[in-house]
Backbone bond lengths (Angstrom), bond angles and torsions (degrees), N, CA, C in turn:
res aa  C-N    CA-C-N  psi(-1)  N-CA   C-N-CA  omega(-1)  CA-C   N-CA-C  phi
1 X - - - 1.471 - - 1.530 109.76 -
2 X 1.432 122.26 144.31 1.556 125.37 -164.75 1.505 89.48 -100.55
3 X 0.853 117.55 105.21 1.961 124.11 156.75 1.712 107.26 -61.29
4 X 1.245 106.24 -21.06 1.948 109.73 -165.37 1.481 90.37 -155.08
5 X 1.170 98.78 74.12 1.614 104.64 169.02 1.855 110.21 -77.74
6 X 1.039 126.19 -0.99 1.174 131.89 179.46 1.798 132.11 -90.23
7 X 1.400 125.09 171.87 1.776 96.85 156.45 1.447 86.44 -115.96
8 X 1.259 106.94 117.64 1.304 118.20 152.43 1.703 123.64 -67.84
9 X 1.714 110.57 140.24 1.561 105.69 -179.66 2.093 86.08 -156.99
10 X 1.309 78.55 172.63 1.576 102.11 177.37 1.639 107.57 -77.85
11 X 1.764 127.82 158.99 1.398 110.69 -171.24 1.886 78.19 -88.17
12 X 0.833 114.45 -55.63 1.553 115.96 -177.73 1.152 120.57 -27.46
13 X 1.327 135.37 -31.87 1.576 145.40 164.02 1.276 116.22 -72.16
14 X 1.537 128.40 -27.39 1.366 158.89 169.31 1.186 112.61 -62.84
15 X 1.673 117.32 -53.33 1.308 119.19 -178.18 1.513 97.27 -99.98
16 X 1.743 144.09 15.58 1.579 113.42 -177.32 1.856 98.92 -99.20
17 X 1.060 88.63 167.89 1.357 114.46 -171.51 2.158 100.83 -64.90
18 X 1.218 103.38 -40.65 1.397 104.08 -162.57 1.534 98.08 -97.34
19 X 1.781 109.21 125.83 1.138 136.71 -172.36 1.546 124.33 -42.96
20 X 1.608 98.41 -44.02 1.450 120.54 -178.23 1.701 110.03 -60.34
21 X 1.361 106.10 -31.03 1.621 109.82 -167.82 1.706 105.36 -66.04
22 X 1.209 125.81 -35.61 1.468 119.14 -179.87 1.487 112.13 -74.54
23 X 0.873 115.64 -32.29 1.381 140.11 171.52 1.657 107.32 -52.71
24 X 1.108 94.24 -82.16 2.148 101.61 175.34 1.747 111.99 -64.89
25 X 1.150 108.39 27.69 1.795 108.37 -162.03 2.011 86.14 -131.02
26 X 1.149 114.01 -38.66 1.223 125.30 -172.65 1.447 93.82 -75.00
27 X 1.236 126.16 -39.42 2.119 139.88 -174.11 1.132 93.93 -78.80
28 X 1.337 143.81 -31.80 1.091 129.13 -152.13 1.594 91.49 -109.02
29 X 1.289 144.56 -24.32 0.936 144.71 150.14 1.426 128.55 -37.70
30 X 1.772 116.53 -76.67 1.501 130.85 155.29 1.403 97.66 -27.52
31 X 1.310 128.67 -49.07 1.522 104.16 -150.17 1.537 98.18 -90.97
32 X 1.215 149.26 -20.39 1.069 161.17 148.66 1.542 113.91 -44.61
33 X 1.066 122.71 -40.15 1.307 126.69 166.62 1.580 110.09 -56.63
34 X 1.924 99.04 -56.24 1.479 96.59 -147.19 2.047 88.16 -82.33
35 X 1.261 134.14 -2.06 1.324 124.90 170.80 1.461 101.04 -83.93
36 X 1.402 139.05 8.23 1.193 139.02 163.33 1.376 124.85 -121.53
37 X 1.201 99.42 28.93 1.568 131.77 148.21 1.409 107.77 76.67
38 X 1.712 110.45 40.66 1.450 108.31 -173.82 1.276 112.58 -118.10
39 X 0.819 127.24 123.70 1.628 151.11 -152.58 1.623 102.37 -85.89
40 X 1.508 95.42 136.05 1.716 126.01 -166.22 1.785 91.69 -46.87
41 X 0.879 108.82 -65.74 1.546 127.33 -176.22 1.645 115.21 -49.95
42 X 1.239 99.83 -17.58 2.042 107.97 171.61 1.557 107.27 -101.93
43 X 1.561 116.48 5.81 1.362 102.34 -174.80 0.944 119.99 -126.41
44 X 1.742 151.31 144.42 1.429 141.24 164.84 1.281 111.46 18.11
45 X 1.127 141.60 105.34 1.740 122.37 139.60 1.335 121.43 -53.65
46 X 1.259 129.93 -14.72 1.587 147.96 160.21 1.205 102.30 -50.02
47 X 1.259 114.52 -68.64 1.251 133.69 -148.71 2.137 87.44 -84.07
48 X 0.628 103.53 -55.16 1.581 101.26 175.77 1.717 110.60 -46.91
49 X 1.256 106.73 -57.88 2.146 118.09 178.99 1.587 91.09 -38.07
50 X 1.379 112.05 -57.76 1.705 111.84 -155.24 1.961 106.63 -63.02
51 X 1.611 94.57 -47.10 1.381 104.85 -174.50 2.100 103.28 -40.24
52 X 1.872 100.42 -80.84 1.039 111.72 173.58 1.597 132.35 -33.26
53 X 1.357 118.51 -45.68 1.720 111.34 168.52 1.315 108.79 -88.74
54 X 1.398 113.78 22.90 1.928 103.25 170.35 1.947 86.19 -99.83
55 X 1.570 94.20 -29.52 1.728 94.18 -169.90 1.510 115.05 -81.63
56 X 1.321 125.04 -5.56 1.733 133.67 -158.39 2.108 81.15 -100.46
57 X 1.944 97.36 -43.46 1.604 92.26 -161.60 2.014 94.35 -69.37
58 X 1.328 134.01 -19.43 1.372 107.13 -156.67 1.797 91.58 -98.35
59 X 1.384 108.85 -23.82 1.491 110.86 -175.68 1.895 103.36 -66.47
60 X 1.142 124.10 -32.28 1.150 106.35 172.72 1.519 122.71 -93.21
61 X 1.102 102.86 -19.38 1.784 106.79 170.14 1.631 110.42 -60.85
62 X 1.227 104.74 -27.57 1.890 106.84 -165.73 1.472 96.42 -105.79
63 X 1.223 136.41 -21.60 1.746 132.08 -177.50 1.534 110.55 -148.95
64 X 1.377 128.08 3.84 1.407 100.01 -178.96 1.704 107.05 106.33
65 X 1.179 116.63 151.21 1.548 125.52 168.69 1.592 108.70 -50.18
66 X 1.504 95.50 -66.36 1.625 102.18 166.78 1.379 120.25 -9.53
67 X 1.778 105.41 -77.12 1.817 115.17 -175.87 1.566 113.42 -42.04
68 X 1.608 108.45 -45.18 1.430 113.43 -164.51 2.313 95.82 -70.67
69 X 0.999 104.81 -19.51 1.452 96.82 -172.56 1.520 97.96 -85.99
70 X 1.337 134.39 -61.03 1.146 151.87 -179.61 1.771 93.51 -39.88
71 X 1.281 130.91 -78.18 1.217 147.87 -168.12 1.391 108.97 -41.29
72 X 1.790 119.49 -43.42 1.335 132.73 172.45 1.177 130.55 -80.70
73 X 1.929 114.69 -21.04 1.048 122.66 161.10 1.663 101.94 89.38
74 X 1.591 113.69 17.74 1.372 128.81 -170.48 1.440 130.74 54.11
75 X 1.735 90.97 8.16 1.631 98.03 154.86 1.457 145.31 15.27
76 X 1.342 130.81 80.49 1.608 114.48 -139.19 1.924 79.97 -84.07
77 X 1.155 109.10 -32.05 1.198 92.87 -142.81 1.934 101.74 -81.86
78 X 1.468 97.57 -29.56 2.048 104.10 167.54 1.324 91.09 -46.73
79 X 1.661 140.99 -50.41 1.133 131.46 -140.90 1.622 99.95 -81.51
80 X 1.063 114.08 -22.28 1.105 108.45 -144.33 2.021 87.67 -94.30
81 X 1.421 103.45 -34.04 1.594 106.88 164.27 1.402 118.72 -53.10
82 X 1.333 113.48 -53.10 1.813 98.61 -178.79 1.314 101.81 -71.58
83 X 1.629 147.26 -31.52 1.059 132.03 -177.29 1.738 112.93 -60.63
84 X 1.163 107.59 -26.46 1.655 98.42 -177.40 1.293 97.72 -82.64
85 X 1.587 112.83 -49.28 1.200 112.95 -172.20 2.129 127.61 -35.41
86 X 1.279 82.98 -40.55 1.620 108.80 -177.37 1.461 102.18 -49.94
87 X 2.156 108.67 -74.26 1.100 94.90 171.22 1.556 131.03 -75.13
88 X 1.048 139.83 -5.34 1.169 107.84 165.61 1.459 124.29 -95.83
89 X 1.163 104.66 2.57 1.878 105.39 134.51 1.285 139.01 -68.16
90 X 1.003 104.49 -10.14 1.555 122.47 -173.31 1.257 121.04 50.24
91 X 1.052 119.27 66.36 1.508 142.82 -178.79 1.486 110.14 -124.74
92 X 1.785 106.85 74.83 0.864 98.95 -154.35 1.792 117.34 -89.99
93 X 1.322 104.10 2.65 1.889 127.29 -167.66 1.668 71.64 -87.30
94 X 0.824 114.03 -81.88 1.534 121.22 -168.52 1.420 116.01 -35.86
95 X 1.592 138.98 -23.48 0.889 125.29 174.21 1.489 105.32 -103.37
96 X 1.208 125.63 8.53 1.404 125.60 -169.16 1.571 94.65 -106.09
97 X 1.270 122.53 -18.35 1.640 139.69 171.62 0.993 110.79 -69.81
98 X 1.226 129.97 -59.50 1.832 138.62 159.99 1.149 95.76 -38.44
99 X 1.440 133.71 -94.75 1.448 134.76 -167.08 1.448 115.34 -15.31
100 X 1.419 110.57 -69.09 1.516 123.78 172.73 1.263 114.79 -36.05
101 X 1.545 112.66 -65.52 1.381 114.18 167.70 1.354 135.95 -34.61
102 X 1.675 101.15 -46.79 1.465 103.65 -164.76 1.672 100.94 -94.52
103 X 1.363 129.07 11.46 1.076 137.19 165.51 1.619 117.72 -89.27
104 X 1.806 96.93 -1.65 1.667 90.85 160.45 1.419 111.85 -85.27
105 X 1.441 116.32 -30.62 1.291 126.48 -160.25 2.285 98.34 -59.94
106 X 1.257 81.28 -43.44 1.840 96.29 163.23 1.133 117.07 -41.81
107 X 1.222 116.56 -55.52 1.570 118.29 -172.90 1.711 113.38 -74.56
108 X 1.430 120.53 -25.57 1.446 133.37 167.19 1.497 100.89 -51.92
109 X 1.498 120.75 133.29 1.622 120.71 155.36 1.722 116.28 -76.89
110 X 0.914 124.53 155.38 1.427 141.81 -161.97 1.862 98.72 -65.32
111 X 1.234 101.86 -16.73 1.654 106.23 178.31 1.596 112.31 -106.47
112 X 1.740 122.96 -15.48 0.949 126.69 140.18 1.600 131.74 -57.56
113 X 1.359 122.48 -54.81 1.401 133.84 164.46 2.003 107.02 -45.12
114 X 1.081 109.62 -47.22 1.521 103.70 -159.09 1.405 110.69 -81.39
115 X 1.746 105.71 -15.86 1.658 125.79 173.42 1.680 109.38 -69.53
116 X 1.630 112.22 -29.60 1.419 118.71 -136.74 1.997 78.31 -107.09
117 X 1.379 111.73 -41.20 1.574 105.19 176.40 1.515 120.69 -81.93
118 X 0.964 126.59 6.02 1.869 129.89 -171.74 1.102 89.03 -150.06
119 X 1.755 140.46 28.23 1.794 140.70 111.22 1.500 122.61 -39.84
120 X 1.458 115.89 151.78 1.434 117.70 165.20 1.761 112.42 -65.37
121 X 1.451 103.31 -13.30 1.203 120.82 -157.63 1.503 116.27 52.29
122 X 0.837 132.16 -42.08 2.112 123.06 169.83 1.221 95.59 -61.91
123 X 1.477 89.05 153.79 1.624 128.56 -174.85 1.495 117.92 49.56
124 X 1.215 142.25 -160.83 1.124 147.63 -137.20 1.725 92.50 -55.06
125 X 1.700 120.33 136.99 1.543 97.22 175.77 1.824 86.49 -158.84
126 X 0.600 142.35 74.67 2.041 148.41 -160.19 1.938 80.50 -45.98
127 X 1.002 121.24 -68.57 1.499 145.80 -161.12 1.858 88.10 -40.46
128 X 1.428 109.51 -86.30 1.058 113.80 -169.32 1.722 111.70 -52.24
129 X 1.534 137.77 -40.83 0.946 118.27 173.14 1.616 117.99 -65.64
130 X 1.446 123.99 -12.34 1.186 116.24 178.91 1.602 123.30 -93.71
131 X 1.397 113.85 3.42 1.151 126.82 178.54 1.262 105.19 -103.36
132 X 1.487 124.53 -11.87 1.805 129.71 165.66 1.477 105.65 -89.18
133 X 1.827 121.20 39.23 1.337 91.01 -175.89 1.524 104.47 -86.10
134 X 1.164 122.96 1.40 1.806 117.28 -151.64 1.784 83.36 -120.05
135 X 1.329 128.76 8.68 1.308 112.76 -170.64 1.676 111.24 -60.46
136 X 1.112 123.66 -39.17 1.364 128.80 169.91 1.072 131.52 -60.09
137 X 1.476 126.43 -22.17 1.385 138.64 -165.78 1.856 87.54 -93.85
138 X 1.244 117.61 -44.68 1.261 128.36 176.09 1.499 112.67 -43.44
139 X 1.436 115.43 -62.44 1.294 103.00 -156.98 1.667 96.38 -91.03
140 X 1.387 128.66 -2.14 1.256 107.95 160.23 1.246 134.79 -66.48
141 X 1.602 97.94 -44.33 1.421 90.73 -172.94 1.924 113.67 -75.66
142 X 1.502 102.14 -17.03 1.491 104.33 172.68 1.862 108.71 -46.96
143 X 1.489 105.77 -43.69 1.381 116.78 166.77 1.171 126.35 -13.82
144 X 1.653 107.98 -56.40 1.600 138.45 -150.80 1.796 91.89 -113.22
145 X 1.322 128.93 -37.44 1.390 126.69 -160.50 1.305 114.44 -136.71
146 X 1.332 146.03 62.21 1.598 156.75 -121.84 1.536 90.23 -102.71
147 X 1.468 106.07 105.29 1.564 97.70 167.18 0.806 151.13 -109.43
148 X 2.485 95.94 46.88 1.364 127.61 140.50 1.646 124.65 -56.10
149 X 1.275 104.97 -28.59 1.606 128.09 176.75 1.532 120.15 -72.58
150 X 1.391 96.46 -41.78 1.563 104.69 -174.22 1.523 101.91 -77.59
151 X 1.547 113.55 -54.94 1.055 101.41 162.47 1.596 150.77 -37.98
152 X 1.631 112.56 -59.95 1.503 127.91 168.95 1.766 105.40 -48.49
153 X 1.421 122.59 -60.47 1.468 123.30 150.24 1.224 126.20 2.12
154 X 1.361 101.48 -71.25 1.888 123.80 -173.02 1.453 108.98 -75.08
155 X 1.052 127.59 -23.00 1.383 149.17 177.96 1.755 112.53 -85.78
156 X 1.112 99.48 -59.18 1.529 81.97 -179.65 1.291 127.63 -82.99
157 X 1.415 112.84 2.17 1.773 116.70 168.61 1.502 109.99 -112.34
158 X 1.639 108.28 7.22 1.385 106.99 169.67 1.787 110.40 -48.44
159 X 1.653 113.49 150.37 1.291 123.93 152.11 1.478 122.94 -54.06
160 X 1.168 98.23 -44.14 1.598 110.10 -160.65 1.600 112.29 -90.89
161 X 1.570 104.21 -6.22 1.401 111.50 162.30 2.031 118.79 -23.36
162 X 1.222 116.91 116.06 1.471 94.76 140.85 1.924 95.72 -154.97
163 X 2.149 71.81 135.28 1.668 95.26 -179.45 1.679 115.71 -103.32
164 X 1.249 110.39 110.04 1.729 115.78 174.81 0.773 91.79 -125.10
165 X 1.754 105.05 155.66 1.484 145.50 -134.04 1.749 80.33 -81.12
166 X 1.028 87.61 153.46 1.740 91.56 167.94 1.247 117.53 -60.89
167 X 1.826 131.43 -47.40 0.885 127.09 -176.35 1.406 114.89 -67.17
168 X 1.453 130.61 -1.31 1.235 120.24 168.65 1.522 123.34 -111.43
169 X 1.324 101.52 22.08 1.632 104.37 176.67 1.249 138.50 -76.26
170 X 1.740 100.43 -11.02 0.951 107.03 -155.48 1.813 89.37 -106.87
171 X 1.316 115.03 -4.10 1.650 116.48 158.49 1.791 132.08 -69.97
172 X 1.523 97.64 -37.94 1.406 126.14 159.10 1.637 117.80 -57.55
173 X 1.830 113.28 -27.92 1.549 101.80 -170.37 1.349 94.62 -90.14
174 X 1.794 110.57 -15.95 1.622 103.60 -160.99 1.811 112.50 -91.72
175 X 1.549 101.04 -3.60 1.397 113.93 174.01 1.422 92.63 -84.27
176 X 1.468 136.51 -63.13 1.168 127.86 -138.40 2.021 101.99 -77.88
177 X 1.187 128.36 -15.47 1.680 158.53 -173.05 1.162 105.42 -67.73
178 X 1.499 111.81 -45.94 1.610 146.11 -163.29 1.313 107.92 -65.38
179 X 1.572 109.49 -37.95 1.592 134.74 -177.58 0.959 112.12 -70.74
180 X 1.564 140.74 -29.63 1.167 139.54 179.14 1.130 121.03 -53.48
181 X 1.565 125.53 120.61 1.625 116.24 -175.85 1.257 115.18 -84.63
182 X 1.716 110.75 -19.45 1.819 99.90 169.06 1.327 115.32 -133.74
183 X 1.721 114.16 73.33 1.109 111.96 -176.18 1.262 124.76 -58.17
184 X 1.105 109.98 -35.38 2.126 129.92 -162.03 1.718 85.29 -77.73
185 X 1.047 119.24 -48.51 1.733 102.42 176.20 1.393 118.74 -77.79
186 X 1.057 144.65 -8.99 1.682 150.81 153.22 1.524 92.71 -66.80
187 X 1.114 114.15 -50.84 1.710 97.04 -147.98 2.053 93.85 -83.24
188 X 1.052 112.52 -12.32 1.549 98.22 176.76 1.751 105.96 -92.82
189 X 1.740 106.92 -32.53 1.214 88.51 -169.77 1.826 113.10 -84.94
190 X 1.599 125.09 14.94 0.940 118.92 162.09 1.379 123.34 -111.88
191 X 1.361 105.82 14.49 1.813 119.40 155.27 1.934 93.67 -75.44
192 X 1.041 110.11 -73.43 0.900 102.49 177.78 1.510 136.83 -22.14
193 X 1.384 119.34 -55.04 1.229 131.85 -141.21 1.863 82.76 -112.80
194 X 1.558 128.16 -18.26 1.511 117.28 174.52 1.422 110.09 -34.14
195 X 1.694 111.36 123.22 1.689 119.13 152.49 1.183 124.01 -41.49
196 X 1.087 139.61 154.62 1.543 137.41 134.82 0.912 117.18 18.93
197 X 1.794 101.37 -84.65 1.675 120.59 -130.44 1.621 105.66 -76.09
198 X 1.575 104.01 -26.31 1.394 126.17 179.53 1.572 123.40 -52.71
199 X 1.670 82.75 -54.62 2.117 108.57 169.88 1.308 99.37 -56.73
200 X 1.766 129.96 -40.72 1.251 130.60 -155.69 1.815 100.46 -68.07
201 X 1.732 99.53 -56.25 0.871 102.57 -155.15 2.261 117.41 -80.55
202 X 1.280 91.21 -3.37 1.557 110.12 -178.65 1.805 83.23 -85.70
203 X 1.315 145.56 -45.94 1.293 134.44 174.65 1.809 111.64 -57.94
204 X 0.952 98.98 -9.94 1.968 91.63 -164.50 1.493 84.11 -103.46
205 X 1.333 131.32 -28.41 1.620 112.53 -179.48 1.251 118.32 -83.20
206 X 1.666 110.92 -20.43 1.101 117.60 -175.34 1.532 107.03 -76.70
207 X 1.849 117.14 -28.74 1.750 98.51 169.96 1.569 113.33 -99.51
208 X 1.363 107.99 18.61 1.169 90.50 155.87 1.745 136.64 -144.56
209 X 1.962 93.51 35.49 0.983 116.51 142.49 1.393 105.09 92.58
210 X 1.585 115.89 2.08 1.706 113.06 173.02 1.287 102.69 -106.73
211 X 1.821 112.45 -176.59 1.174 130.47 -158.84 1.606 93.71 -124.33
212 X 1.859 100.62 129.78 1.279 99.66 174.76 1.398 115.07 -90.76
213 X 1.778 118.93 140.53 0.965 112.28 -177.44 1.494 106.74 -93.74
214 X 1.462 120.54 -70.21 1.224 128.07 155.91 1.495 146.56 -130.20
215 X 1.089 142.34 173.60 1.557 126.19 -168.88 1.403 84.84 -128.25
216 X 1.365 80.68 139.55 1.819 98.97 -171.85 1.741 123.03 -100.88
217 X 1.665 90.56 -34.09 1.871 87.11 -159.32 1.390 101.04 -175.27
218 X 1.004 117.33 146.23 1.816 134.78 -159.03 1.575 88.00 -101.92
219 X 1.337 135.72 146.59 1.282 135.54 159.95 1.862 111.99 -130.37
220 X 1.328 109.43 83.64 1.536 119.96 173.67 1.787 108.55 -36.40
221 X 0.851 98.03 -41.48 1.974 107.46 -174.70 1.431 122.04 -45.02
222 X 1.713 105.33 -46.54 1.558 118.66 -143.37 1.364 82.53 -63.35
223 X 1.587 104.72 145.24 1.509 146.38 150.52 0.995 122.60 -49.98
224 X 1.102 157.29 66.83 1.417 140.53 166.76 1.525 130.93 -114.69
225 X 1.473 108.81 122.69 1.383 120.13 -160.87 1.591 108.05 55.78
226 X 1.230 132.67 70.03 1.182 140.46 170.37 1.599 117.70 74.14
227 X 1.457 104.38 -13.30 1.905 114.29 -164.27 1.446 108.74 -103.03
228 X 1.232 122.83 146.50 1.616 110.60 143.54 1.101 103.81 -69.30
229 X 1.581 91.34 153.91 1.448 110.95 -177.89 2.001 90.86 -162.14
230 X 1.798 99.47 150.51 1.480 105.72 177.24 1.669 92.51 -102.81
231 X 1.363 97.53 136.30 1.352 148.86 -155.31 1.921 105.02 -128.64
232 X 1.781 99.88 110.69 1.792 77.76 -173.61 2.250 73.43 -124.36
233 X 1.439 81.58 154.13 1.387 111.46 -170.84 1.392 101.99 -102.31
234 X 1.628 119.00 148.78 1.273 119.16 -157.85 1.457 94.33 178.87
235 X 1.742 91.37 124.44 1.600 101.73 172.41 1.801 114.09 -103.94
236 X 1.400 112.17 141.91 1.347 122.81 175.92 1.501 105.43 -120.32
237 X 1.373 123.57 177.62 1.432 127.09 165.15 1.259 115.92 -74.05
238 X 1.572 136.35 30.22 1.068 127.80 150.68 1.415 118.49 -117.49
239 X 1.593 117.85 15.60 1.542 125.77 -165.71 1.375 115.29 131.32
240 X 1.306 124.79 -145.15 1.647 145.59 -122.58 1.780 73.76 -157.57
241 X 1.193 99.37 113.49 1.838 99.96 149.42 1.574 109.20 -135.58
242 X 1.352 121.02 -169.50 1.404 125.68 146.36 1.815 89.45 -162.27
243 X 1.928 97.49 164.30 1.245 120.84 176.56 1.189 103.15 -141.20
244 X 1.722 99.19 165.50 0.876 118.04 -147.08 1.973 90.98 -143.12
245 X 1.688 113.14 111.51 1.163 139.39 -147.48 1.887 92.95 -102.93
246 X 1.436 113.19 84.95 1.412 102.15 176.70 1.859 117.10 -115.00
247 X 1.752 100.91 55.63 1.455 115.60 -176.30 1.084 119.83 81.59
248 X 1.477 115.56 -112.32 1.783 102.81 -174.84 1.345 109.34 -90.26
249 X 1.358 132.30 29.46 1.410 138.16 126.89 1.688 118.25 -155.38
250 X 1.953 91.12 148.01 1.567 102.32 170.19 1.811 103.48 -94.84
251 X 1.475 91.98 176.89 1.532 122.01 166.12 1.764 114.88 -131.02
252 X 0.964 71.53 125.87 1.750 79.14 171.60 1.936 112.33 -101.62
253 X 1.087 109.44 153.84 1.542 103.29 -158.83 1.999 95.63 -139.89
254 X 0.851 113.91 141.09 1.944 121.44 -179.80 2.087 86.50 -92.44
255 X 1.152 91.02 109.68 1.892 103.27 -175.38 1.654 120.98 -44.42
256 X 1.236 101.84 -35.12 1.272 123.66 -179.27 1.467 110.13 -73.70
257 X 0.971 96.56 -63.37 2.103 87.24 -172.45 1.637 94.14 -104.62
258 X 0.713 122.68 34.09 1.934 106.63 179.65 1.186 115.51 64.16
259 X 1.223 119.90 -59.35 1.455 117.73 174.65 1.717 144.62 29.29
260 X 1.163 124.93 47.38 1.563 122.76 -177.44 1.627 92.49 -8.78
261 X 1.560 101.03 125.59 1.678 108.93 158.56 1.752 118.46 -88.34
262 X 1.763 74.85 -53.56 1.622 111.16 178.86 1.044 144.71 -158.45
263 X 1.183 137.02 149.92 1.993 134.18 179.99 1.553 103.90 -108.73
264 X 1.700 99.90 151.49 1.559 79.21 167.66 1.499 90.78 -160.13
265 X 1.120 143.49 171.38 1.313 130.94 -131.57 1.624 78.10 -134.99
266 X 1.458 127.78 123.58 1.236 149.56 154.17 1.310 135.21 -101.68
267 X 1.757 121.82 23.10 0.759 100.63 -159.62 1.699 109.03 -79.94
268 X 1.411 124.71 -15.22 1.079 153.62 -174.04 1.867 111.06 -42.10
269 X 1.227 107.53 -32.82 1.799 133.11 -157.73 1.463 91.52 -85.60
270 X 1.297 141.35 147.96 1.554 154.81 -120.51 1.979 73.47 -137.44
271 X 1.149 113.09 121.16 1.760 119.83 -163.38 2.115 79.21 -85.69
272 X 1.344 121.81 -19.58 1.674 78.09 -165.53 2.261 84.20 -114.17
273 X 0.867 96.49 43.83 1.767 87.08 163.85 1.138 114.13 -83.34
274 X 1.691 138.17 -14.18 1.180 126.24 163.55 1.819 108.02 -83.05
275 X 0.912 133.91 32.61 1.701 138.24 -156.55 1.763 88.64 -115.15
């Protein structure tokens, strides 16, 4: 049953000039939903296509095809969202790019793939460099065909569009929440079932005094002190941060300038709950 049979967006994202805003208004929605315990399967598949190829386009811009497979855990069914998503955006270089791509994952044996997802992924990785073979072909033609555009496009002549004012969205999430027939069992069994990085990162706002809004995206890449290290990014009401989880303490960092925000002492957090 669809609790949010719709794509919900802001009218303000609807009416701005810059492409990206309908786009991050539709994310900011899904993710608002799914922190109110509403399940992929109760919501738009519309609204899901848009989410997923805004997430396939930033996962390969920031790490490679690789990250976005690794990150999803090879996801048949994410995959199978940006692939529709693509075409019925009509992006059609772009979905013929995926294809290619995911026809390396083909050529991997099932004992290659399961080596290449339960990797640290840094440093030596055969798997991961062979799943970046199209990374270049990618971001060129993204160059020429931005599929922030294709997307916002597909979105604003959607049917299933509906745009309310921002200030009333947050009446619409509390109707659609309302629907849930077993909230009190979602909401304990995903205390329960919280990762790590989540506990980590609800400790770093808590010492340094902001409110998390949402966590966006894992980054396998980030540098720190000479190492890779995974780096998950996370917005609060004071900005754009990410931290950086090194056992019995994290750092939280302001994304933009590097900036130490905050430390906060973890050693307390069960090291394999993200496992």
């Amino acid at each position: 049953m669809l609790l949010s049979p719709t794509i919900l967006v802001s009218k303000e994202a609807l009416n701005s000039e810059d492409s990206y805003d309908l786009v991050e208004s539709n994310i900011d929605s899904v993710n608002e939903l799914l922190e109110r315990l509403v399940e992929y399967e109760e919501m738009s598949p519309e609204a899901l296509k848009s989410y997923y190829v805004d997430y396939y386009l930033a996962q390969v811009k920031n790490g490679g095809f690789a990250q976005f497979i690794y990150n999803i855990g090879c996801d048949g069914e994410i995959i199978e969202l940006v692939q529709q998503g693509l075409a019925d955006m009509q992006a059609v270089r772009h979905a013929a790019l995926l294809d290619k791509s995911l026809a390396i994952i083909d050529r991997l044996s099932e004992e290659e793939l399961d080596r290449f997802l339960d990797s640290e992924y840094f440093g030596e990785n055969t798997e991961r460099d062979a799943l970046n073979e199209c990374n270049g072909e990618f971001y060129d033609l993204n160059e020429h065909e931005d599929l922030v555009d294709f997307n916002s496009r597909w979105l604003r002549q959607h049917p299933q569009l509906q745009a309310v004012a921002a200030a009333g969205l947050e009446a619409v999430f509390d109707e659609i929440s309302e629907k849930i027939p077993d909230l009190e069992e979602r909401a304990a069994e995903a205390l329960e079932n919280q990762p790590r990085y989540v506990k980590v990162i609800d400790e770093l706002c808590d010492a340094s005094g902001q409110e998390l809004e949402r966590i966006t995206a894992g980054d396998p890449t980030h540098q720190h002190e000479g190492k890779d290290v995974l780096a998950w990014h996370f917005l609060t009401d004071a900005g754009h941060f990410y931290m950086v989880d090194l056992g019995d303490k994290a750092l939280m960092f302001e994304a933009d300038t590097h900036k130490l925000e905050a430390e906060a002492d973890v050693s307390f957090l069960d090291p394999e709950e993200d496992d």
